[in-house]
C-alpha positions in Angstrom: 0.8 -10.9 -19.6 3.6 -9.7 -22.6 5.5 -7.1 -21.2 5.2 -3.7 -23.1 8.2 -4.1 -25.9 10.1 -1.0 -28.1 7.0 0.0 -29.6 4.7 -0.4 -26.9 3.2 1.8 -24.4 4.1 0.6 -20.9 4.9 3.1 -17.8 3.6 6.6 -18.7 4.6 8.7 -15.8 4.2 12.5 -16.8 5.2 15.9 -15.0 2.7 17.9 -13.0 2.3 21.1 -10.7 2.6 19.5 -7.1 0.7 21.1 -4.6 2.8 21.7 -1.4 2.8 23.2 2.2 4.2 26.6 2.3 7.0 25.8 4.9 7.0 29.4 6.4 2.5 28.9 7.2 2.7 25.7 9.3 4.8 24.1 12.7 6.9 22.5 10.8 6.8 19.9 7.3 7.3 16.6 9.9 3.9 18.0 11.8 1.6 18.2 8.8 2.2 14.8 7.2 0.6 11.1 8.1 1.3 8.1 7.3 -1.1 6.5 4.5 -5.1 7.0 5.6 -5.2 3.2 5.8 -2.2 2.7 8.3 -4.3 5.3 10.7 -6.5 3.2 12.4 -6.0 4.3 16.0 -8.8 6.9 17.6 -5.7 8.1 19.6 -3.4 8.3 16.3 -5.7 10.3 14.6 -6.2 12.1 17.6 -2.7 12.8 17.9 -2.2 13.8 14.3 -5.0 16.2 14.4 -3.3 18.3 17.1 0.2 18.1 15.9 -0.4 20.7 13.8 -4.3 22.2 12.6 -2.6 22.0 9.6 -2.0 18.3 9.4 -3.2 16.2 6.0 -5.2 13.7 8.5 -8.0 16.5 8.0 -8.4 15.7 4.5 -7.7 12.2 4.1 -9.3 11.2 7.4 -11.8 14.4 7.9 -14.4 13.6 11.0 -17.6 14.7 10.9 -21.1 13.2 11.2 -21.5 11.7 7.7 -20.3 10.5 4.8 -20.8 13.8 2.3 -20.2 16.0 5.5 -16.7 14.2 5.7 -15.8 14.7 2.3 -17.3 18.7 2.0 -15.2 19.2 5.3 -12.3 18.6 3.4 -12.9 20.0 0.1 -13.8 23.1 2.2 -10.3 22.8 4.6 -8.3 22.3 1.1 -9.4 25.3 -0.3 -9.4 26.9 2.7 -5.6 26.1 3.1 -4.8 27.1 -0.7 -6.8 30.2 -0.6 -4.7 30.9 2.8 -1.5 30.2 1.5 -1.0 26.8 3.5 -0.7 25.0 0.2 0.5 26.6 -2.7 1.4 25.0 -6.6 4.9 24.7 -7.8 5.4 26.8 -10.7 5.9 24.5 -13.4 5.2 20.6 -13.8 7.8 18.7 -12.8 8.6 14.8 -11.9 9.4 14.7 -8.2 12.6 12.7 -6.9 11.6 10.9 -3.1 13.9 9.6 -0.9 13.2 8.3 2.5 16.0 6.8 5.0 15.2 4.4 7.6 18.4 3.7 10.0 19.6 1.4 7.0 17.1 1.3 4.5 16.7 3.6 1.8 14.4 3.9 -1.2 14.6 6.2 -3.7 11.9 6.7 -6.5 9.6 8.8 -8.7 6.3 10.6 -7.7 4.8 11.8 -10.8 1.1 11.3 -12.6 0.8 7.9 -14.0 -1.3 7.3 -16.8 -4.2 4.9 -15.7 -5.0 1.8 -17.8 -6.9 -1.3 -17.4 -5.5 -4.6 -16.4 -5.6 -6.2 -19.0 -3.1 -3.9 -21.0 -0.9 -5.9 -18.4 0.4 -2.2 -17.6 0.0 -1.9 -13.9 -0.8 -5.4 -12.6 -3.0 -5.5 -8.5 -2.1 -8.6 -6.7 -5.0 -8.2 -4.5 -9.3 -8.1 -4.7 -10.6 -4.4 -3.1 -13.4 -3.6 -0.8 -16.6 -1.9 -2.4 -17.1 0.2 0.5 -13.7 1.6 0.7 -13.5 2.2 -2.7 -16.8 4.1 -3.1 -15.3 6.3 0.0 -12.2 7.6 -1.6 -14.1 8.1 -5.0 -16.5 10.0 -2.9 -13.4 12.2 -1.6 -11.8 12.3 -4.7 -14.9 14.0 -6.3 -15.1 16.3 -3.5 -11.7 17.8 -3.3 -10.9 17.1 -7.0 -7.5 15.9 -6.0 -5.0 13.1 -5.5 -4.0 13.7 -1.9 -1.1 10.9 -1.3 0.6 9.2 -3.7 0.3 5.3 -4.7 3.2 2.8 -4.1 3.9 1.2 -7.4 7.2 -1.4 -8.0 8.7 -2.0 -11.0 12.1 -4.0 -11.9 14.9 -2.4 -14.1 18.4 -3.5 -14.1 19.4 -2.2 -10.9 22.5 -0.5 -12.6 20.8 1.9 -14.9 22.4 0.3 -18.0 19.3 -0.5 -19.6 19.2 -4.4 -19.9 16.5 -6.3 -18.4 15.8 -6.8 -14.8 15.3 -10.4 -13.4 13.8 -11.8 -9.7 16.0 -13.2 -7.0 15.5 -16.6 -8.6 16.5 -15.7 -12.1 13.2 -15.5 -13.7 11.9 -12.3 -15.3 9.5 -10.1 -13.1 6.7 -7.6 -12.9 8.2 -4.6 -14.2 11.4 -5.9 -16.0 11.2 -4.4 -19.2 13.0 -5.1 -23.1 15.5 -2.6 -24.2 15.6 0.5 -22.2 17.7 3.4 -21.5 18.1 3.3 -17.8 17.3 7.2 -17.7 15.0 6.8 -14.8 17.8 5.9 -12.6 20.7 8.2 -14.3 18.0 11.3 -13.6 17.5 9.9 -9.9 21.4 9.7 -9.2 21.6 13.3 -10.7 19.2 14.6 -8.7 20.5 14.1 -5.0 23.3 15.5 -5.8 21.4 18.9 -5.9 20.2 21.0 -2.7 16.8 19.1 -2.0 13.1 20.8 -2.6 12.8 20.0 0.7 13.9 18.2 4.0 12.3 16.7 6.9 12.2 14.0 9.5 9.4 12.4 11.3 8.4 11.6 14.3 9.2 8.1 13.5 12.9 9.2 12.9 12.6 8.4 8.9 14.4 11.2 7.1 12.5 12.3 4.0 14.1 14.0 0.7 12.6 16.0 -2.0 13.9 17.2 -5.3 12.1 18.4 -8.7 12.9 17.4 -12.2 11.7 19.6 -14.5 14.5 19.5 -17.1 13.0 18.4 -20.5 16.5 16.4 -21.4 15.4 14.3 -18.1 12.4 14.5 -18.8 12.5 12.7 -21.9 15.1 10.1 -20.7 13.0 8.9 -17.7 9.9 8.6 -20.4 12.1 6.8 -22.5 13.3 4.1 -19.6 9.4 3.5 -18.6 8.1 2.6 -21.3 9.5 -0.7 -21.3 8.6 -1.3 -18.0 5.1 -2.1 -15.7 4.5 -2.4 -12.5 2.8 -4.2 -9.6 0.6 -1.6 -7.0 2.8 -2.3 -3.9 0.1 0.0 -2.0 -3.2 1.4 -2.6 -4.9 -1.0 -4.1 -8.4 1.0 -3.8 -7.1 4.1 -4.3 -5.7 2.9 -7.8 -9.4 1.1 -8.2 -10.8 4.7 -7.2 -8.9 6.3 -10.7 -9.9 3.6 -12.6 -13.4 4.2 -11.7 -13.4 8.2 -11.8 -11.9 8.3 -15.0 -15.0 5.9 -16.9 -17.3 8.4 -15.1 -15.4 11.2 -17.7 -15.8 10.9 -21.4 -13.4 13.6 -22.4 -9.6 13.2 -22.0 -8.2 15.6 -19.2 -6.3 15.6 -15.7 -8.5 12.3 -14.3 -6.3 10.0 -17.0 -3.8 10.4 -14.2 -3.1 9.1 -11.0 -0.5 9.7 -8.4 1.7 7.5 -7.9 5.8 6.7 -6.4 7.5 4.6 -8.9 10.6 2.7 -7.2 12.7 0.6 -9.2 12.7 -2.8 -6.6 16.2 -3.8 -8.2 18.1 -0.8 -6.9 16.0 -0.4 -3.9 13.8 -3.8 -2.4 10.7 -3.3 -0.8 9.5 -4.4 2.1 6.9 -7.1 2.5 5.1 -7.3 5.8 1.9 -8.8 7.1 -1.5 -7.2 7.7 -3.4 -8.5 10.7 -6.7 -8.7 11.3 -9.2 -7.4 14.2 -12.1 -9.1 15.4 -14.2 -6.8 17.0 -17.2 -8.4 18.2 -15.5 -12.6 18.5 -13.7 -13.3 21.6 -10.8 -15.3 22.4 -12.7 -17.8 24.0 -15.0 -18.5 20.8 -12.6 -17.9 18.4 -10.7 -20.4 20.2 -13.3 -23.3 20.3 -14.6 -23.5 16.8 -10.6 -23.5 15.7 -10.0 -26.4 17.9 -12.6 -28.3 15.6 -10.2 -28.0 12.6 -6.7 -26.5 14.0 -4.2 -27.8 16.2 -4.4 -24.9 19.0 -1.2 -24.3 21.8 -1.3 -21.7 24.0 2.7 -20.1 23.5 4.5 -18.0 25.6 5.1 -14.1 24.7 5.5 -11.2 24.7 4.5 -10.5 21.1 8.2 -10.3 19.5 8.9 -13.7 20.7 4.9 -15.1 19.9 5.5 -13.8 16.9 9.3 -15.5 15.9 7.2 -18.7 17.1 4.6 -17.8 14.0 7.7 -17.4 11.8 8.8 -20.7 12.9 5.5 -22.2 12.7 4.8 -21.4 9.2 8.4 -22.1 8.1 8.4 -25.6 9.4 4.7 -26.2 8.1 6.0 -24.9 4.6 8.5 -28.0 4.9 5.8 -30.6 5.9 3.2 -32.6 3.8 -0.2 -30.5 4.2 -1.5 -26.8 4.4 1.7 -24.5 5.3 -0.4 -22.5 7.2 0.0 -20.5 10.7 -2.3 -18.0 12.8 -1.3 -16.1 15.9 -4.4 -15.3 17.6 -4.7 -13.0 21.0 -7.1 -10.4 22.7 -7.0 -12.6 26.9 -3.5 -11.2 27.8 -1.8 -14.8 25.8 -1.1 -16.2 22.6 -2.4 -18.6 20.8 -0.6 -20.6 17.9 -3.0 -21.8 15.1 -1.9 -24.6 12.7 -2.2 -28.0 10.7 -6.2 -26.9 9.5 -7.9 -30.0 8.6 -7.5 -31.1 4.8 -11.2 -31.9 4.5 -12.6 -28.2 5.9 -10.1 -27.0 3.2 -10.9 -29.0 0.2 -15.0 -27.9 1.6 -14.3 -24.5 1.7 -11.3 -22.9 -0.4 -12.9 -22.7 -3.9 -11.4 -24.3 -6.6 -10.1 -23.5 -10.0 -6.8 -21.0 -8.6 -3.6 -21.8 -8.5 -2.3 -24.1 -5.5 0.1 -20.7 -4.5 -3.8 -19.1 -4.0 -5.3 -21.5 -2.3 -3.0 -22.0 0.5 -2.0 -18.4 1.1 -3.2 -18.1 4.8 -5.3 -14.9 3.8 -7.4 -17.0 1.5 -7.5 -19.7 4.3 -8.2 -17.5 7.0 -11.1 -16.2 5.1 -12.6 -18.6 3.5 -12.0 -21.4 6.7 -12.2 -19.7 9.3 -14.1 -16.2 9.0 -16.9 -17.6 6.5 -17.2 -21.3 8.3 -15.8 -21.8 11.9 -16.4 -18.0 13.3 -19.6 -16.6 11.0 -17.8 -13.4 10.7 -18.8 -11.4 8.2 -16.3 -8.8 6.6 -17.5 -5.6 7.2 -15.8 -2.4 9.1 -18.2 -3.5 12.3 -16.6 -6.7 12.4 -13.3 -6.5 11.2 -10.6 -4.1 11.5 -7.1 -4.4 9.0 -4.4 -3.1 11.2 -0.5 -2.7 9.8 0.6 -3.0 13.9 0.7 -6.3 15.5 0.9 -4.6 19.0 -1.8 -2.2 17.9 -4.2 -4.9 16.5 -3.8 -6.6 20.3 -4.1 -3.3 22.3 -7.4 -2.9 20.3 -8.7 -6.8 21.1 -7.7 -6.6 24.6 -10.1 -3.7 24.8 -12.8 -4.4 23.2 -13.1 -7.7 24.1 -11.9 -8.8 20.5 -9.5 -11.4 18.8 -6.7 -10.1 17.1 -5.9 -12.6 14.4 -2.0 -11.9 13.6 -0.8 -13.2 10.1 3.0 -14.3 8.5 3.9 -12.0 5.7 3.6 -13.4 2.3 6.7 -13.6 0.3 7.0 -11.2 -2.5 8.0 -14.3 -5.2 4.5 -15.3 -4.6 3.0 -11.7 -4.8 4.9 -11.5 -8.0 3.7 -15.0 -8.9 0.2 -14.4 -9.0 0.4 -11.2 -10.2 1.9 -12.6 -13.7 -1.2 -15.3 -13.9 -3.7 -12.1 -13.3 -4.7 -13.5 -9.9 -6.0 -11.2 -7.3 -4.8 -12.1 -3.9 -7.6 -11.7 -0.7 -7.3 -7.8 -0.3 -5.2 -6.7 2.2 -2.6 -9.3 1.8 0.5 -7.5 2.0 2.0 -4.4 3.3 4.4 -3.4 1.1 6.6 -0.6 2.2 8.5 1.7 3.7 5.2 3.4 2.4 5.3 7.6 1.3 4.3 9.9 3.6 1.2 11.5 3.0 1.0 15.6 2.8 4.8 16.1 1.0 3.3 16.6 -2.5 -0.7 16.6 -3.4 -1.6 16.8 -7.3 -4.8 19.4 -8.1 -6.7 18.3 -10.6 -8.1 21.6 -11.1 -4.5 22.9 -12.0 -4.0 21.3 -15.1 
């Protein structure tokens, strides 16, 4: 895929009227906002976000009720509640939104704005992974309801990583998603500007990351981060389905308006890296004990010794070692009996049976696609549905929740971000949820209306 050049298209992030708690109407800005709806998986998070404030975002991405359509009218009906209220309120005047969060040494910087949506194949915004029908359908569902973008995208792009407009290149030398032609490096001169200003607003939450606001609504800056983007693309980093969501609302309009847009954080990876972590899966209705005797028929299986931070440097290991080795580099931890259980060296004949062919070899031995098409479809029958399988960001949450149901937590190796990038390029979709990228936005800081304009 040709990366946009001078006259080309490529990043269009535009300026809109954020929708924002009114500080003075709730507890306090660190008790109404959540992490992504996809991180919540807990009963007891949710429960616990729910009465940190009744004001909390959780009851509009995450609304409970008894149904589908009551889920999604409870929330259109909280968020006008809440604006009619005063709870949430507009800014006065579209504006591009500098983000900064600070994690004991890691900080990320970028740009929350309204992205305008195009197809793949414009080789614009490039997913590295497949979506989920059902999970899509949901959020389009929501997103019809409430007629708004409630928490922002994570997308990663590659400039220079000094703002002097030449061409951004991967750790290995070789040019990546996002790295643009000729640009002017605005995006990053107008970030720098920014925190040097009083912030919008300020808060820290209850995870101890510090988050930072500011608006840009100068049309000078405006102008120059326009100019920088639209050399550039992107990879979605996070939100995979909410980005298919757009995609699919906007062919359901035929005249141009707000739903050409999507909310998104754009962060320049050469200034500030992401994070790539693994998510892991839950079995809800396997146990350990099967789980554990169809592997044996096509894994080498050792019982390892914990707890979890040490099980899981033995994964690490595991998969690093097999990585050096002739054969399938690939590693499972897999718990849910109060042990751990080490997973490698699958059989080269139930792979060659069961990954399809016709992908690139960095597809077919990613151990998503193994662990899916190996294990879940042949050895344990499981089908992938929300009744059978959970995707949990936590390793020590996905083993809480086996150990009491009865389960098998299944606890993956992150991929690294070369091969994200990798297959991104060839327009390869990656088994969904095979990465979490982060640190992720937190949800409820800035909403976009599309009812505003």
């Amino acid at each position: 895929m040709s990366i946009p050049g001078p006259g080309g298209q490529g990043l269009q992030l535009t300026p809109f009227r954020g929708l924002r708690y009114v500080a003075e109407r709730v507890g306090s800005l660190a008790a109404v906002t959540s992490p992504p709806y996809d991180v919540v998986v807990r009963p007891d998070g949710l429960r616990e976000l729910e009465t940190a404030d009744p004001h909390n975002i959780v009851r509009l991405i995450l609304p409970q009720a008894d149904s589908p359509e009551a889920r999604h009218r409870q929330a259109a009906e909280t968020l006008r509640r809440w604006q009619a209220d005063g709870v949430l309120a507009p800014d006065p005047e579209p504006a591009l939104y500098v983000y900064e969060q600070r994690d004991g040494p890691t900080l990320q910087r970028g740009l929350i704005g309204a992205l305008r949506l195009s197809p793949r194949e414009e080789g614009i915004v490039l997913p590295h992974e497949e979506v989920m029908p059902h999970v899509v359908e949901d959020r389009a569902d929501l997103m019809r309801a409430t007629a708004a973008h409630l928490e922002p995208l994570l997308l990663a792009y590659r400039g220079n990583g000094n703002g002097n407009g030449t061409s951004g290149t991967s750790g290995n030398g070789a040019t990546g998603p996002g790295t643009g032609g000729p640009g002017t490096g605005g995006a990053a001169r107008v970030i720098e500007s920014a925190i040097r200003r009083e912030p919008l607003l300020s808060t820290t939450t209850e995870d101890g990351v510090d988050h930072r606001l500011w608006r840009v609504t100068d049309p000078a800056d405006l102008v120059a981060v326009s100019a920088d983007l639209r050399h550039h693309q992107a990879l979605i980093a996070d939100g995979h389905h909410r980005w298919a969501t757009y995609l699919r609302l906007r062919e359901e309009r035929r005249e141009p308006g707000p739903w050409d847009f999507g909310l998104v954080l754009l962060v320049d990876t050469a200034r500030y890296p992401l994070r790539v972590r693994a998510i892991h899966r839950l079995l809800r209705q396997l146990s350990p004990d099967d789980a554990l005797t169809a592997a044996r028929r096509a894994f080498r299986v050792r019982t390892i010794d914990g707890p979890l931070p040490r099980a899981l440097e033995t994964l690490a290991e595991a998969t690093e070692a097999a990585r050096a080795e002739p054969g399938a580099p690939n590693a499972f931890l897999l718990a849910g009996d109060g042990r751990f259980h080490l997973l490698d060296r699958p059989d080269p004949e139930l792979l060659a049976r069961t990954v399809p062919e016709g992908r690139p070899e960095a597809w077919r031995t990613l151990d998503a696609t193994v662990l899916h098409h190996a294990l879940l479809d042949h050895l344990w029958n499981v089908p992938d549905t929300p009744e059978h399988i959970g995707y949990i960001h936590d390793s020590a949450a996905a083993v809480e929740q086996a150990e009491r149901l009865g389960g098998t937590a299944v606890l993956m190796h992150a991929v690294g971000e070369d091969i994200v990038h990798e297959l991104a390029r060839q327009g390869i979709a990656m088994p969904h949820k095979s990465t979490s990228f982060g640190p992720k936005p937190a949800t409820g800081l800035v909403l976009r209306s599309l009812t505003l304009g």
